[in-house]
N, C-alpha and C positions, 0 to 999 in steps of 0.2 A: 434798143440795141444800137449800139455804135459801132461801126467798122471801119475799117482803113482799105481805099483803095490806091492801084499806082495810076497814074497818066504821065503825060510826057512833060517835061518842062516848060514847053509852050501850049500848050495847054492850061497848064497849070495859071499861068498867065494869064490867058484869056480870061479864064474863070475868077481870077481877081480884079480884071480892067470889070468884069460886069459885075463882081462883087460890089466895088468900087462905089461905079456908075451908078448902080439900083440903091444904095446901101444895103445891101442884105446883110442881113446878121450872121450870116452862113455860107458853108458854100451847098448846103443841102439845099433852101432855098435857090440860090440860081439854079443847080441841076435840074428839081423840079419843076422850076420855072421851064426850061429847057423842055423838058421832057412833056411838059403840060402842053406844050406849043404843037409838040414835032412827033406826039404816040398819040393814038387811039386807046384808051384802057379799054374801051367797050371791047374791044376783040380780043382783048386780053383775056376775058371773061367771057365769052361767046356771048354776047350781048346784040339785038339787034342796036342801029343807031337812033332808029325809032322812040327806044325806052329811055327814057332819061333815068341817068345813073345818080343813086344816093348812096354814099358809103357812110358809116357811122366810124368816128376813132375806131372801133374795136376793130372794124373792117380795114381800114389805113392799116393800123400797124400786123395785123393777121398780114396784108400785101405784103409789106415791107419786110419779112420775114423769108418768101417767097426768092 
């Protein structure tokens, strides 16, 4: 599923200088690059930090739906 979000025009920026920078093929890549840095999914999930986390695709995209 693809969606369209707004941000601000400098942002928007941003998110190209690192486009850019990484090559990423996307900007879904850097977000989650981003977001991989800077969230916890384990609490997403009530998870302790203890358990190591394996998601399978089917699990990715069931989140991503969220």
């Amino acid at each position: 599923m693809v969606t369209t979000i707004q941000v601000q025009e400098t942002t928007k920026q941003v998110l190209d200088n690192l486009k850019n920078k990484e090559r990423a093929k996307s900007y879904d890549v850097i977000i989650r690059h981003l977001l991989k840095e800077h969230v916890d999914v384990s609490d997403m999930f009530g998870f302790t930090k203890k358990r190591p986390l394996k998601f399978s695709r089917k699990d990715e995209l069931k989140f991503n739906e969220i």
